[in-house]
C-alpha positions in Angstrom: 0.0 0.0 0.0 1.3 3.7 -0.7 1.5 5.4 2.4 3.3 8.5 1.5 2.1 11.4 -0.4 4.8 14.0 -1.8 2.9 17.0 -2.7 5.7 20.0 -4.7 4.4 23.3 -3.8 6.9 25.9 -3.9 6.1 27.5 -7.3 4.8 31.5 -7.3 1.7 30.8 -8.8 2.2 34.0 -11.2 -0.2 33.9 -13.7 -2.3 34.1 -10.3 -1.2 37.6 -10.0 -1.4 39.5 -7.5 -3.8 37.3 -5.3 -0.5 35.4 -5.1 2.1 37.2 -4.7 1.3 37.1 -0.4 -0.6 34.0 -0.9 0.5 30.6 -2.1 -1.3 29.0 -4.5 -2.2 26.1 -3.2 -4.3 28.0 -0.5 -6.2 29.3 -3.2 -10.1 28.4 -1.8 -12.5 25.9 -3.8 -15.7 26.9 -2.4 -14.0 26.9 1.2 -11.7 24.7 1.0 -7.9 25.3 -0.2 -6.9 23.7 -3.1 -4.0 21.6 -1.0 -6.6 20.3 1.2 -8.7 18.8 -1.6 -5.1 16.7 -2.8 -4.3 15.9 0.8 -8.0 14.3 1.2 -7.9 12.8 -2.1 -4.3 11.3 -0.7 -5.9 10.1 2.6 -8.6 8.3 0.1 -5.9 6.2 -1.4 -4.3 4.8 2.1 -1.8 7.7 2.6 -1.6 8.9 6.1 2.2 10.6 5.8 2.5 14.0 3.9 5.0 15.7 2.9 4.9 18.9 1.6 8.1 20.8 -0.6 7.4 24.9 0.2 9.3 28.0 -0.5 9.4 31.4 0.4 6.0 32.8 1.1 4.5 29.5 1.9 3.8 29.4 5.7 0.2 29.4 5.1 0.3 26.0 4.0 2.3 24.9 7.5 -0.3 26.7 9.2 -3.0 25.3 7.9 -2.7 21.9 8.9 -1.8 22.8 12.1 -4.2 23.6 15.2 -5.6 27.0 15.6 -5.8 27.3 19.2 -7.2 30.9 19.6 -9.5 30.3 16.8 -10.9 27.1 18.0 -11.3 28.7 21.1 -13.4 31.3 19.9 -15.6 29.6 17.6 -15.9 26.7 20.5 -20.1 25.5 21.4 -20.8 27.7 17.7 -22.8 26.8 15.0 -19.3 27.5 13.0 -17.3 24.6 14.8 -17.9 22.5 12.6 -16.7 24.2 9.5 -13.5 22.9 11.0 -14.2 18.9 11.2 -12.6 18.1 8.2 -9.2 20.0 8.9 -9.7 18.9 12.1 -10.1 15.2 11.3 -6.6 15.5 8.5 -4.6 16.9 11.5 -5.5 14.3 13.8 -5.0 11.4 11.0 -2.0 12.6 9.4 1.3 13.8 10.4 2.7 16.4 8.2 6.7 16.6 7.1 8.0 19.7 5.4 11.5 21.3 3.1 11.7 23.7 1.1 12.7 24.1 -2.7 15.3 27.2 -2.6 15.7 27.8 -5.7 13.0 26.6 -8.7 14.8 24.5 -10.7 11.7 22.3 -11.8 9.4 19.1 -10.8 12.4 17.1 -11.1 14.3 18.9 -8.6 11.4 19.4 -6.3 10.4 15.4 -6.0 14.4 15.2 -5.6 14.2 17.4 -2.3 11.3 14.6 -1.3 14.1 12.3 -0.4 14.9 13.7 2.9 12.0 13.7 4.2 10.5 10.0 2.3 13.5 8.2 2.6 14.3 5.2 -0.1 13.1 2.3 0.6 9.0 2.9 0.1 7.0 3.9 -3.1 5.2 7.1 -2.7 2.7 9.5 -4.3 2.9 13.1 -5.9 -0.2 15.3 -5.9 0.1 18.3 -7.9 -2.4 20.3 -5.5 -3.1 22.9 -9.1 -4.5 19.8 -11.0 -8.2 19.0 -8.8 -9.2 15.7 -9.7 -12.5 14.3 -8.9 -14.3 11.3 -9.4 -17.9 11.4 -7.8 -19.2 8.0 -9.2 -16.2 6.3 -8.2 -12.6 6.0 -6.6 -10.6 9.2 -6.9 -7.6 9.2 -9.0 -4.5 8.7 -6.9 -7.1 5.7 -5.2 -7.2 4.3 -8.7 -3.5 4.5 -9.5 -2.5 2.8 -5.9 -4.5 -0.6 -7.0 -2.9 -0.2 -10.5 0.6 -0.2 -8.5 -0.3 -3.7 -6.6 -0.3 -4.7 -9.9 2.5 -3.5 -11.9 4.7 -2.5 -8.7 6.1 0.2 -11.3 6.1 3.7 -11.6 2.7 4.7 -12.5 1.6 8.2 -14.0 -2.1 9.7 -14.8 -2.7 10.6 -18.2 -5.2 12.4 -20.3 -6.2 13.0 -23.9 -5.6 16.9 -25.0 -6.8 18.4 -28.5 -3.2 18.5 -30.8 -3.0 22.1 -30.0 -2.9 21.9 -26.8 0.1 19.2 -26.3 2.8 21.8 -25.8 2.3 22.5 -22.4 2.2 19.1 -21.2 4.8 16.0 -20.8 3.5 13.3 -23.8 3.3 9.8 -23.8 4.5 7.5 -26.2 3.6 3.9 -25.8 1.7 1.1 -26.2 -2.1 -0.2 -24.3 -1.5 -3.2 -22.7 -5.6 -3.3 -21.3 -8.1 -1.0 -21.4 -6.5 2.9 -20.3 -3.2 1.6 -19.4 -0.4 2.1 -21.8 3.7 0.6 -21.4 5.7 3.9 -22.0 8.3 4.0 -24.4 8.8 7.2 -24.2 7.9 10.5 -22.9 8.4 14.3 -24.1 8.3 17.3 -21.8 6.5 19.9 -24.0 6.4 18.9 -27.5 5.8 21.4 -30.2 2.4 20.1 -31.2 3.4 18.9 -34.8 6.5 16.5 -33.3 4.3 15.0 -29.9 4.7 11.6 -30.1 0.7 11.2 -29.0 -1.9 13.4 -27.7 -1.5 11.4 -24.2 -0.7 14.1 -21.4 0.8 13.6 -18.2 -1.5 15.6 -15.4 -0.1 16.0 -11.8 -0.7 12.7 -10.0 2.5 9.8 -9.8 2.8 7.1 -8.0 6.8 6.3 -7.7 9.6 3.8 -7.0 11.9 4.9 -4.8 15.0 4.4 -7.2 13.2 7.2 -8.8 16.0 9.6 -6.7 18.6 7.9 -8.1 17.5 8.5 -11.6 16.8 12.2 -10.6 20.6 12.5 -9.2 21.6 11.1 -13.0 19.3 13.6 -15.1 20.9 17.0 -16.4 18.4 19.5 -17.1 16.4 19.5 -20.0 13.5 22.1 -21.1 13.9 25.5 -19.9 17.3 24.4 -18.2 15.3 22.8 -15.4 15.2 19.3 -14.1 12.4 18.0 -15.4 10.3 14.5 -13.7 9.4 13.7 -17.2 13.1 13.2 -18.6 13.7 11.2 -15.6 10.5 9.0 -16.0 11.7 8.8 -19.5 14.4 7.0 -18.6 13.1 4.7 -16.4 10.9 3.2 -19.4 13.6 2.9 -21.7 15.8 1.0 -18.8 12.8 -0.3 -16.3 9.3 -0.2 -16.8 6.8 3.1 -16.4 2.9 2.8 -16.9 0.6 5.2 -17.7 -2.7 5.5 -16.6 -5.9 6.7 -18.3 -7.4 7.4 -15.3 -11.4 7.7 -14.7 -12.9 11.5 -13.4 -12.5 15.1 -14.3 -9.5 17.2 -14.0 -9.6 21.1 -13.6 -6.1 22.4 -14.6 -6.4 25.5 -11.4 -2.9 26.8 -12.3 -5.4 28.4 -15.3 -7.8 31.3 -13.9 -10.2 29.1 -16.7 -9.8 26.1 -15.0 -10.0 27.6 -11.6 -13.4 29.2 -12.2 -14.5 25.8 -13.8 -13.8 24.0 -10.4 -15.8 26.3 -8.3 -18.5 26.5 -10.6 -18.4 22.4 -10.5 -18.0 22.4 -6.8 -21.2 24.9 -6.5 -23.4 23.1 -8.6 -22.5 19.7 -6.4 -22.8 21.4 -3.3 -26.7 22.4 -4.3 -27.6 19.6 -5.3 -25.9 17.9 -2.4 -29.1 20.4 -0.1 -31.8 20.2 -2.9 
């Protein structure tokens, strides 16, 4: 079972700006919920119960958050409002929360690198990429679909999607073959592709589940687009020496790194909630 849940969140979040340039963006609210705390629940879903978390400057908000808030739980104590903080409350008590920060960005790669203090090599683990909100209402969430997919393969596992051709630039492609229904044996895998040379329309999103040689590889990979290190490269050659699958998985992803995608997610979250008291 994965137990650990890497979750990279030191970037500045600047096509945010200014809401982020105080704020990180992972505290960015989904209704009234942060967008880390939707990632961390989807996490606790899948059998994690061990988070850690890489941060940067400007990020205490996240530490803070899933942490307890004595005066405020004290003020809001035998009110109609206390229990506005069950869930939060219910994460804190369940998991226990490990932190480092990324000093410098130098890309995915590096940040799942700086993972290794605080995971250790010897156990599999999960990344959540808190921007990319993935929901499944009629079923298992994503990272919960992935984790049986690794009892099976016991092999590093990422969650793909299909994009339009246009749109396969900003996204790390695919290139293998389906071995059953929505999972694929990469062959190969391209960090931002210009859209004529992608070797599919298959995109990586932000959800892994990885092998803890993984770090090793990392160590071995020299920068590649945008001279940063990049988790794709890496990945890349773990298929071509190991084995990597990748997932179709089932649900919706909201891409809330976009202002597009972030006003798509609270719209979707709205809607469920009224329903949810219709």
């Amino acid at each position: 079972m994965i137990k650990k849940c890497l979750f990279p969140a030191a970037g500045y979040g600047t096509r945010f700006l200014p809401a982020t340039k105080a704020m990180p963006k992972e505290m960015l609210p989904i209704l009234t919920k942060p967008l880390i705390q939707y990632g961390v629940e989807e996490a606790m879903e899948a059998g994690c119960d061990v988070m850690a978390i890489i941060t940067g400057r400007g990020k205490r908000a996240i530490t803070d958050h899933f942490d307890i808030s004595y005066e405020l739980e004290h003020q809001i104590q035998g009110s109609s409002k206390e229990k506005m903080l069950a869930d939060i409350r219910h994460i804190i008590d369940k998991c226990t929360f490990t932190y480092t920060r990324q000093n410098e960005m130098k890309g995915l790669g590096d940040a799942i690198y700086k993972g290794n203090a605080l995971l250790g090599d010897q156990d599999p683990f999960a990344v959540i990429l808190a921007d990319d909100l993935c929901v499944n209402p009629d079923g298992d969430g994503v990272l919960t679909q992935m984790a049986k997919l690794y009892e099976k393969y016991k092999c590093c596992i990422v969650a793909c999607m299909e994009v339009p051709t246009e749109e396969v630039h900003k996204y790390g492609v695919i290139e293998g073959n389906e071995i059953e229904e929505g999972v694929f044996m990469v062959s190969n895998m391209v960090e931002k592709p210009e859209n004529d040379k992608a070797p599919s329309n298959l995109a990586v999103i932000g959800r892994y589940v990885l092998t803890p040689d993984i770090f090793e590889i990392i160590k071995n990979t020299k920068p590649g687009k945008n001279g940063e290190l990049q988790i794709t490269d890496a990945l890349c050659t773990q298929a071509k020496n190991g084995m990597v699958v990748a997932y179709k998985f089932k649900g919706t992803r909201f891409d809330c790194g976009s202002v597009d995608g972030f006003v798509e997610a609270t719209n979707y979250y709205y809607n469920l909630e009224k329903k949810k008291k219709a």
